[in-house]
C-alpha positions as CSV (number, residue, x, y, z in Angstrom):
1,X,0.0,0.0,0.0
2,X,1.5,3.4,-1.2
3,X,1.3,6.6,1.2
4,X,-0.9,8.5,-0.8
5,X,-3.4,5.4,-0.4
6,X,-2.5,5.2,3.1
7,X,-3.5,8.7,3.5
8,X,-6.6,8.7,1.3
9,X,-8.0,6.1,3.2
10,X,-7.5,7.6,6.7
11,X,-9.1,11.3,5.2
12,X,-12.4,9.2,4.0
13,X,-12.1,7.4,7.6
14,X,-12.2,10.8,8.8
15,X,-15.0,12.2,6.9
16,X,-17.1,9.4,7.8
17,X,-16.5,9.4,11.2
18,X,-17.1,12.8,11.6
19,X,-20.9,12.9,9.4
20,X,-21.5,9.6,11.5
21,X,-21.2,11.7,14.3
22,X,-22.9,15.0,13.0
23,X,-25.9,13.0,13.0
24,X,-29.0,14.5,11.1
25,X,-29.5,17.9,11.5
26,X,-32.7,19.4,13.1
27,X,-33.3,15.5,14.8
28,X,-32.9,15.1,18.5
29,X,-31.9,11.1,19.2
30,X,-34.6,10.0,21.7
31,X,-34.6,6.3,23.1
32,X,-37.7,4.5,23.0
33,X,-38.9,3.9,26.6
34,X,-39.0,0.6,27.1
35,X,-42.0,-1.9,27.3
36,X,-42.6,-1.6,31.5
37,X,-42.4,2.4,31.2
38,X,-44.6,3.8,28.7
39,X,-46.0,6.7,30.0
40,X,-48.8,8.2,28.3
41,X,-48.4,11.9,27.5
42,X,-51.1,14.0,28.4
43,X,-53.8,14.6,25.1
44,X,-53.7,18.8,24.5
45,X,-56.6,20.2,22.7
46,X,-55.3,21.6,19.4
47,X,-56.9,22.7,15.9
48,X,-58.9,20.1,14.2
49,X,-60.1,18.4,17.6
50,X,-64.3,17.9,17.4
51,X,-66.1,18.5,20.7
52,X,-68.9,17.2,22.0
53,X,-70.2,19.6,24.6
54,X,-72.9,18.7,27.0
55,X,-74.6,21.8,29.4
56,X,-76.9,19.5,31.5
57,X,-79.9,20.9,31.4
58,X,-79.4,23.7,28.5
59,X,-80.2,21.8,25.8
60,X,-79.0,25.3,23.5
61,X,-75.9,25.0,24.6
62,X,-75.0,21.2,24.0
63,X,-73.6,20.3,20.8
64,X,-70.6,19.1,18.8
65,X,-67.9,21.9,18.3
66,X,-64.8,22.2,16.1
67,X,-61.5,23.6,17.4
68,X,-60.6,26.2,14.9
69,X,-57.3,26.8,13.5
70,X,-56.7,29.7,15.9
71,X,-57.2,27.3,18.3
72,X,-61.0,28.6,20.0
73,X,-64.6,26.9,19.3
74,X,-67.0,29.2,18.3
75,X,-69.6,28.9,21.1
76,X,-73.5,30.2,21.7
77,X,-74.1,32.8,24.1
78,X,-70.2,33.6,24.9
79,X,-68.6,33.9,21.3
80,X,-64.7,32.4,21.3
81,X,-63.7,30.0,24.0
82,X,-59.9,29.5,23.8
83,X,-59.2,25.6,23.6
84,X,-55.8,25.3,22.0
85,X,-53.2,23.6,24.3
86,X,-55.5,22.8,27.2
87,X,-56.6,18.9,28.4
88,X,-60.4,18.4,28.6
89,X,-60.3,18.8,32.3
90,X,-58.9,22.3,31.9
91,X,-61.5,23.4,28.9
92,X,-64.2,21.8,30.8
93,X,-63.1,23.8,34.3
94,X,-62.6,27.2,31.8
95,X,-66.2,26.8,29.9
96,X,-67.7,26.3,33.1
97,X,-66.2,29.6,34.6
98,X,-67.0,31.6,31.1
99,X,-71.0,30.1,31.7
100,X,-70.9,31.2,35.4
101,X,-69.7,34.5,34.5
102,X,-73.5,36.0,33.5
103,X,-75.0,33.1,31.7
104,X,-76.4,30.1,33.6
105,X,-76.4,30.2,37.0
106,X,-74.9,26.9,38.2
107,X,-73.5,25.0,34.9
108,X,-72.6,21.1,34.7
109,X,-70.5,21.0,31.7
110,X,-68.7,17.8,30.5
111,X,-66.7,17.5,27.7
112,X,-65.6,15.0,25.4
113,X,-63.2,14.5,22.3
114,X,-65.1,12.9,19.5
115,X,-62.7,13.0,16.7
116,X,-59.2,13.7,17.2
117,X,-57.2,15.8,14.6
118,X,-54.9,13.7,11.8
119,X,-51.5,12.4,12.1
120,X,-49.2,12.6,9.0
121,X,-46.7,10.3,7.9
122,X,-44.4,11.0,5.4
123,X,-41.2,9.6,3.6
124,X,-40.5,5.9,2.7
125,X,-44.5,4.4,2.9
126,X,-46.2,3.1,0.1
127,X,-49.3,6.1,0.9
128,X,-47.8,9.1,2.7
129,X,-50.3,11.9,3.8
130,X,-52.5,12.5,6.4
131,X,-55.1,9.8,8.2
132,X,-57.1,10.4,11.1
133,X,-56.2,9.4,14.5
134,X,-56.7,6.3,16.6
135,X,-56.5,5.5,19.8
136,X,-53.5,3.8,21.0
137,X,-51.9,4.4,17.4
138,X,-47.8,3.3,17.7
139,X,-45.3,3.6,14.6
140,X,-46.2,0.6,13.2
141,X,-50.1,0.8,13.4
142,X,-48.8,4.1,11.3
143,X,-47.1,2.7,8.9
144,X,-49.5,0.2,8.4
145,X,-52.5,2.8,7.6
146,X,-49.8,4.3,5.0
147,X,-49.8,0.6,3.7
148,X,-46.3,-0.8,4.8
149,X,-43.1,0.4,4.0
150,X,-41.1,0.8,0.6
151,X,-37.9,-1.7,-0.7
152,X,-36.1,1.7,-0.1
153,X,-37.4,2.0,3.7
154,X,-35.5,2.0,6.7
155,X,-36.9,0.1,8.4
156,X,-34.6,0.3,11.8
157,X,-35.3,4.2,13.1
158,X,-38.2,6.7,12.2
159,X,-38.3,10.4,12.9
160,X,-41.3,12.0,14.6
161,X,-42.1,15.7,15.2
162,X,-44.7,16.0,18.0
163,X,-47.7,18.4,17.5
164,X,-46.3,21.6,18.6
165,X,-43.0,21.2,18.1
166,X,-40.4,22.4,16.0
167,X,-37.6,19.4,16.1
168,X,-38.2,16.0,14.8
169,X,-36.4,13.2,16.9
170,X,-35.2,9.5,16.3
171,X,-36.0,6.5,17.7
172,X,-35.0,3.3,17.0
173,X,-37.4,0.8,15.9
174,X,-39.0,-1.8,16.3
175,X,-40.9,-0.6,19.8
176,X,-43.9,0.5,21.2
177,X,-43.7,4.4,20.3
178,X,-46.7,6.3,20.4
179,X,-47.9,8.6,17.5
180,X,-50.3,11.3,19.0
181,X,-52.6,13.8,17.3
182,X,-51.0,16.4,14.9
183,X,-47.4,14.5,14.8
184,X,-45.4,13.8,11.7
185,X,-44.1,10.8,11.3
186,X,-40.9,10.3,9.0
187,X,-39.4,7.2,7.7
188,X,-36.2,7.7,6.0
189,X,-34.5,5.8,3.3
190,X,-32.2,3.3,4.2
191,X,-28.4,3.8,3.2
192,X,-27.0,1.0,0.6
């Protein structure tokens, strides 16, 4: 082995050590938990949630209601009721103080999600795009809606960006990670 192979060798040693190492930019590396310790996040009202609303005994103000994309249902009597990043405990607890305030006199709200907003799943599926939620929806459940994965797929990590959120992070595969409401799932191509 000559020098100059000697040395063009180590420099591509080099190089792929250091993108190996780089990782994927704009991805945060997040472990799986693992099968004893799954803790289930707490669901946030967002845009693209339906509500069923029930006023016990005010039959004008029960209904179905849909989170707008500023985040507030338009509601009788009170006008926009800000929804966007509460649970349904805390829209319940806030409709019931807005109804209190002026309108009914002793209100006994409860509050349910009827149809949750999509997930998306993008990347190396045979039917990226958006499909509605599920309970108890994981990666794979995901990319089975999308129809399975490509030849090209990787098959051993997927990306997800969570609802709200501006990073996408890794996790290896196969597990039990969730997919919630609003995230983006990614699956990349797999390197030859």
């Amino acid at each position: 082995m000559t020098m100059l192979t000697l040395m063009r060798a180590l420099c591509a040693a080099a190089i792929v050590l250091t993108l190996a190492a780089c990782g994927t930019p704009g991805v945060v590396r997040g472990d799986a938990p693992s099968a004893g310790e799954v803790a289930e996040p707490v669901y946030r009202l967002g845009p693209g949630d339906q509500l069923r609303i029930i006023v016990f005994g005010e039959e004008q103000l029960t209904g179905e209601f849909l989170v707008n994309a500023q985040g507030d249902i338009a509601y009788p009597l009170v006008g926009a009721v800000q929804a966007n990043g509460m649970t349904v405990e805390e829209f319940s607890a806030r409709l019931t103080e807005v109804l209190r305030n002026g309108y009914v006199r002793n209100p006994n709200v409860a509050v349910e999600v009827m149809t949750y907003r999509p997930f998306f799943i993008l990347g190396e599926v045979e039917r990226p795009g958006t499909y509605p939620y599920t309970a108890n929806l994981t990666v794979e459940n995901a990319v089975a809606i999308a129809e399975g994965y490509t030849y090209r797929a990787e098959t051993r990590r997927v990306f997800i960006r969570r609802a709200g959120e501006t990073v996408e992070r890794e996790y290896r595969l196969p597990s039990n990670i969730r997919v919630n409401p609003g995230d983006t799932v990614r699956v990349g191509e797999r390197r030859f």
